[in-house]
NUDOTOR-187481 format. One line per field, with one value per atom (N, C-alpha, C): residue in three letters; residue number from 1; x, z, y negated. Coordinates in Angstrom, 3 decimals. Atoms other than C-alpha are relative to their C-alpha. Example, Ala and Ser with C-alpha at 12.3 -4.5 7.8 and 13.67 -1.06 7.14 Angstrom:
<rs>
resn	[ALA, ALA, ALA, SER, SER, SER]
resi	[1, 1, 1, 2, 2, 2]
x	[0.890, 12.300, 0.900, -0.820, 13.670, -0.770]
z	[0.000, 7.800, 0.000, -0.060, 7.140, 0.730]
y	[1.190, 4.500, -1.200, 1.190, 1.060, -1.090]
</rs>
This chain:
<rs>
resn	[UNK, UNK, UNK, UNK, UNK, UNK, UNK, UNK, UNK, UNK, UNK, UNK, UNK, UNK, UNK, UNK, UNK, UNK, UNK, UNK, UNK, UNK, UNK, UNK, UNK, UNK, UNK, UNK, UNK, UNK, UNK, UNK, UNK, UNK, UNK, UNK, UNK, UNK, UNK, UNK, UNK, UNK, UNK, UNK, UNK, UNK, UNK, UNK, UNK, UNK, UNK, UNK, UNK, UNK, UNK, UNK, UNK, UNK, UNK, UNK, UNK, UNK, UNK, UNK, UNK, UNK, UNK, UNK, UNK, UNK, UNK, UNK, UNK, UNK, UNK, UNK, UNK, UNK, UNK, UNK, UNK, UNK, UNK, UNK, UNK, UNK, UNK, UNK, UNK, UNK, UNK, UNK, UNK, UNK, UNK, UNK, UNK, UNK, UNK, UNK, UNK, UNK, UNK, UNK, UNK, UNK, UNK, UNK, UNK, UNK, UNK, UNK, UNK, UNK, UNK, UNK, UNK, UNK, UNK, UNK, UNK, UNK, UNK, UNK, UNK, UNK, UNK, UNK, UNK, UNK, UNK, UNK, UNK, UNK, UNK, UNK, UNK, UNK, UNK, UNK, UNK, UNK, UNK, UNK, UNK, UNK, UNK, UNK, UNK, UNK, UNK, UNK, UNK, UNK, UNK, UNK, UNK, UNK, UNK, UNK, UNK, UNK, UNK, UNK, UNK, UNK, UNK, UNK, UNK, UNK, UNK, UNK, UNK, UNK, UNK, UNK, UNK, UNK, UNK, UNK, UNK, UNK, UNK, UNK, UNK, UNK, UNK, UNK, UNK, UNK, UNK, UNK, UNK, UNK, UNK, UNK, UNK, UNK, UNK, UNK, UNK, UNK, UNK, UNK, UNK, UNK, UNK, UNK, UNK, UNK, UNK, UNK, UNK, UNK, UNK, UNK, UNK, UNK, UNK, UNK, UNK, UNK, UNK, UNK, UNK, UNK, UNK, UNK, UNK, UNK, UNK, UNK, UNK, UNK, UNK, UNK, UNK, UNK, UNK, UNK, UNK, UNK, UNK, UNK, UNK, UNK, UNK, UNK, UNK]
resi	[1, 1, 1, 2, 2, 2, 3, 3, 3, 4, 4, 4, 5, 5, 5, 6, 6, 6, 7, 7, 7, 8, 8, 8, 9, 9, 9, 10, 10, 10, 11, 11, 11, 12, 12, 12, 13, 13, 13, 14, 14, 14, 15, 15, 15, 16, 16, 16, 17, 17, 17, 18, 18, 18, 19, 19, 19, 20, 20, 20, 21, 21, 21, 22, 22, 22, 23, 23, 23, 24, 24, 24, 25, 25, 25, 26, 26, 26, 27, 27, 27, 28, 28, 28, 29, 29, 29, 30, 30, 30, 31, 31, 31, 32, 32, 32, 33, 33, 33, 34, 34, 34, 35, 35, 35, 36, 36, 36, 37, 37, 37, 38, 38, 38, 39, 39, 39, 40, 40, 40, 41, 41, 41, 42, 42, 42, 43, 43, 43, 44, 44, 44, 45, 45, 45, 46, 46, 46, 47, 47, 47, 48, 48, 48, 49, 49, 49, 50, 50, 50, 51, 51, 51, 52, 52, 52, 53, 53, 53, 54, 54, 54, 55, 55, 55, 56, 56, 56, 57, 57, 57, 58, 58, 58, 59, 59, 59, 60, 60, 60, 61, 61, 61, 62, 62, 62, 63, 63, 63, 64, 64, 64, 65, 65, 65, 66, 66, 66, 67, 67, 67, 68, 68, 68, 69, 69, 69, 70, 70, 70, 71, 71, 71, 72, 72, 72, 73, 73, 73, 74, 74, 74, 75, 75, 75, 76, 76, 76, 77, 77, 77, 78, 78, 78, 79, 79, 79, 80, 80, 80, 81, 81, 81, 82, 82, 82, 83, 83, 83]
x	[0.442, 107.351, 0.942, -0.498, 109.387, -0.482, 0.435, 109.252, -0.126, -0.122, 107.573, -0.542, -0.181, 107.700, -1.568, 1.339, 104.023, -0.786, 0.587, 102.769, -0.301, 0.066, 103.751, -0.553, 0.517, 102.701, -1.600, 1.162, 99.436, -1.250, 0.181, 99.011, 0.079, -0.081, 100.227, -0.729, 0.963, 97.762, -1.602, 1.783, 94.744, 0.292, -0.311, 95.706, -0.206, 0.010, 96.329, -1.660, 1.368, 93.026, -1.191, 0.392, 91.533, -0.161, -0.175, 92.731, -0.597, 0.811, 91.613, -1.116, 1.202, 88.447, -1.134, 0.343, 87.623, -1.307, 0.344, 86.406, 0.899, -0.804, 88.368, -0.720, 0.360, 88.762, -0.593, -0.166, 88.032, 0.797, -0.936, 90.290, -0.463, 0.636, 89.568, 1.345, -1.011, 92.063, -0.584, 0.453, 92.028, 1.020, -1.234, 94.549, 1.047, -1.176, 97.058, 0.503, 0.137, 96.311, -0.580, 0.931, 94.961, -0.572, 0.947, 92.104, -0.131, 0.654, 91.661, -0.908, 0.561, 88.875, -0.630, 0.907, 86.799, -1.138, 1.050, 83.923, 0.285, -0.489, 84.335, -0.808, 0.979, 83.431, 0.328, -0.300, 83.470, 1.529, -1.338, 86.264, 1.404, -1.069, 88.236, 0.098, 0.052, 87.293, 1.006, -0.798, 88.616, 1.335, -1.437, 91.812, 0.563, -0.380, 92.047, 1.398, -1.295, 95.688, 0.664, -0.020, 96.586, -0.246, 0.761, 94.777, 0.638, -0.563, 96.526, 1.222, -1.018, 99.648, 0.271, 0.308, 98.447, -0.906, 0.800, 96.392, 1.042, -0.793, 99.631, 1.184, -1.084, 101.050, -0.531, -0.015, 99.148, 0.090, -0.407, 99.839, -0.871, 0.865, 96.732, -1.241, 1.059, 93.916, -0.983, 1.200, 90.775, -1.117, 1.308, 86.898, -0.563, 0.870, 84.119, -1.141, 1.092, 80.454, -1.151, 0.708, 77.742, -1.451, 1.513, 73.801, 0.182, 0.234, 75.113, 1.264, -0.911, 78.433, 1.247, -1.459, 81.707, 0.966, -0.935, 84.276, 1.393, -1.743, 88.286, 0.542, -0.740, 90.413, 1.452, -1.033, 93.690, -0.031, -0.224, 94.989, 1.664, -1.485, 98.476, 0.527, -0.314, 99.996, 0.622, -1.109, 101.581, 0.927, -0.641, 104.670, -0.224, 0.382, 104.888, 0.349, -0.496, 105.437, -0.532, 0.880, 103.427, -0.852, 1.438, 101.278, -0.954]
z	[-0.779, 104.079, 1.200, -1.426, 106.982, 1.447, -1.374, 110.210, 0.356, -0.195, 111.642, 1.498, -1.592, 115.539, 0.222, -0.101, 115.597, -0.146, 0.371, 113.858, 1.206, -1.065, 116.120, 1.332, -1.386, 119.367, -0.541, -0.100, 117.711, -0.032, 0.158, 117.001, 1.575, -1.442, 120.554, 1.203, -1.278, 122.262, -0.229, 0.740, 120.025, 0.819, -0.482, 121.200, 1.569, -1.663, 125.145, 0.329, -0.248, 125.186, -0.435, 0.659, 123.237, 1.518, -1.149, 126.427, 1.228, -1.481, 129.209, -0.177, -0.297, 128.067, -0.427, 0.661, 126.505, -1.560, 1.648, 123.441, -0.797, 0.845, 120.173, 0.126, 0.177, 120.630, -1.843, 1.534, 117.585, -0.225, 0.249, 116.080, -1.497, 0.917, 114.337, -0.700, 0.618, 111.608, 0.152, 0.027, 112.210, -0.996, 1.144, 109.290, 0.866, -0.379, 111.302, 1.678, -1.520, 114.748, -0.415, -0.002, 115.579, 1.045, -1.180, 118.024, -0.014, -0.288, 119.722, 1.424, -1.142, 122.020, 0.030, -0.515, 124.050, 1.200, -1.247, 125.975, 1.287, -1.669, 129.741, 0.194, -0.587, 130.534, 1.285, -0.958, 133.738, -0.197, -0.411, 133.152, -0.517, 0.053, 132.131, 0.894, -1.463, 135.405, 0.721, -0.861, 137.121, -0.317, 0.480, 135.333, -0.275, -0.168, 135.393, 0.390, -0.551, 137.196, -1.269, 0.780, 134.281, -1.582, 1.028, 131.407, 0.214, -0.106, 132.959, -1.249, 1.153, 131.067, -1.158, 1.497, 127.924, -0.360, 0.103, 128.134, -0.342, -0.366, 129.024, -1.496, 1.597, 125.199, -0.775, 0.779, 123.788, 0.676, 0.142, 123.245, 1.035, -0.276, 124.650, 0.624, -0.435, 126.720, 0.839, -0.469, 128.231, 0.572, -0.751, 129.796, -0.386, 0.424, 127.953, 0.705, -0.451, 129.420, -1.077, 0.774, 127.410, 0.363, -0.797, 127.929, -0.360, -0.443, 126.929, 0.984, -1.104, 129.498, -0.255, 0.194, 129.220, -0.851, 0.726, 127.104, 0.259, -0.061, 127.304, -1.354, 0.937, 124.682, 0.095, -0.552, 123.779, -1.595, 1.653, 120.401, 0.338, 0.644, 119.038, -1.337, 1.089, 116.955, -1.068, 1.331, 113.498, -0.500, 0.627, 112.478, -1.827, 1.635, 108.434, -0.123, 0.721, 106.427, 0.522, -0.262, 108.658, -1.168, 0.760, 106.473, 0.921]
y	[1.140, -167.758, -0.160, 0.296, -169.460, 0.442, 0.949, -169.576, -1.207, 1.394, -172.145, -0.072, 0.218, -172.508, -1.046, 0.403, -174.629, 0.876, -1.144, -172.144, 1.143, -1.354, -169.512, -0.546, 0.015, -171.377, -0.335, 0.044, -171.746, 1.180, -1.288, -168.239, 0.702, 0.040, -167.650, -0.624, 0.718, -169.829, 1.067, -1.100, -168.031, 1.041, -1.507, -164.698, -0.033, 0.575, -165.788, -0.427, 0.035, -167.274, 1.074, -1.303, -164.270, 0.789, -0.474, -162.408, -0.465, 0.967, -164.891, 0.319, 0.628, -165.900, 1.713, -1.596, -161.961, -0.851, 1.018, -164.420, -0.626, 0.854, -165.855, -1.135, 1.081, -169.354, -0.400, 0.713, -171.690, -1.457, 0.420, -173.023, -0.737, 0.842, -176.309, -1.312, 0.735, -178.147, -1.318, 1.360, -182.070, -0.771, 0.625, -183.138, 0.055, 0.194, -183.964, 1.111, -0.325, -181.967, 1.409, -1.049, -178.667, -0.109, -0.175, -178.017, 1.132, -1.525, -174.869, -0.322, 0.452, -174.916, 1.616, -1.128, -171.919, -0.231, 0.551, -171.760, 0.666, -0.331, -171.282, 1.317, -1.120, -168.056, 0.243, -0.267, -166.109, 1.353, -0.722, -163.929, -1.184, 1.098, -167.429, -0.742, 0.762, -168.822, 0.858, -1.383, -165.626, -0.418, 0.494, -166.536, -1.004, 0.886, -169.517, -0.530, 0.176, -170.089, 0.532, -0.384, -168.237, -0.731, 0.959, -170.766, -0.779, 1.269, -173.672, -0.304, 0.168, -173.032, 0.457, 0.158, -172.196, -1.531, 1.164, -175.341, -1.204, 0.962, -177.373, -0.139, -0.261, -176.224, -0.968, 1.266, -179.131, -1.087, 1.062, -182.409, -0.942, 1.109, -183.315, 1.592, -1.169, -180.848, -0.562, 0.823, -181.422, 0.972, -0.373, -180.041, -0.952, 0.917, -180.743, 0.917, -0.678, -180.031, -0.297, 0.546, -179.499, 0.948, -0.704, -178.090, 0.820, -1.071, -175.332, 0.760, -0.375, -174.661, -0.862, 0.840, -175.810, 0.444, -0.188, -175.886, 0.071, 0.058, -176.058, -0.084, -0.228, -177.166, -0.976, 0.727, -178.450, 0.076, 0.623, -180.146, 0.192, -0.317, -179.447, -1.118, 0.956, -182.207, 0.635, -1.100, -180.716, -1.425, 1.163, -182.481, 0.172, 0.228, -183.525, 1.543, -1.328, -180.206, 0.939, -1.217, -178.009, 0.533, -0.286, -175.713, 0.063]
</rs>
């Protein structure tokens, strides 16, 4: 199998947030996009300064609130041929 440089920064964001948030994000296929999102914890607050620039690796990132806390995620565009 190739290398494929998407790949690897998506593998690289999982892991990073893994670390921050002391939870695996999830990581959700959108056909064309990936979503990795995690819920806000307190040791991802703590680190926060830290989260920013893994956040800033997608295309597109965001804060969602919901009744039950908050979220963080960021989407990754896949060009054609990504597996």
């Amino acid at each position: 199998m190739a290398y494929d440089p998407q790949i690897a920064v998506i593998h690289s964001v999982r892991a990073r947030l893994t670390a921050l948030a002391g939870i695996p994000p999830r990581v959700i296929d959108e056909g064309a996009s990936v979503r990795i999102e995690t819920d806000v914890t307190d040791a991802l607050l703590r680190r926060w300064t830290h989260a920013v620039p893994v956040f800033s690796l997608g295309s597109e990132f965001g804060l969602i609130t919901t009744t039950a806390g908050q979220i963080a995620w960021l989407r990754i565009e896949l060009r054609e041929g990504t597996p």
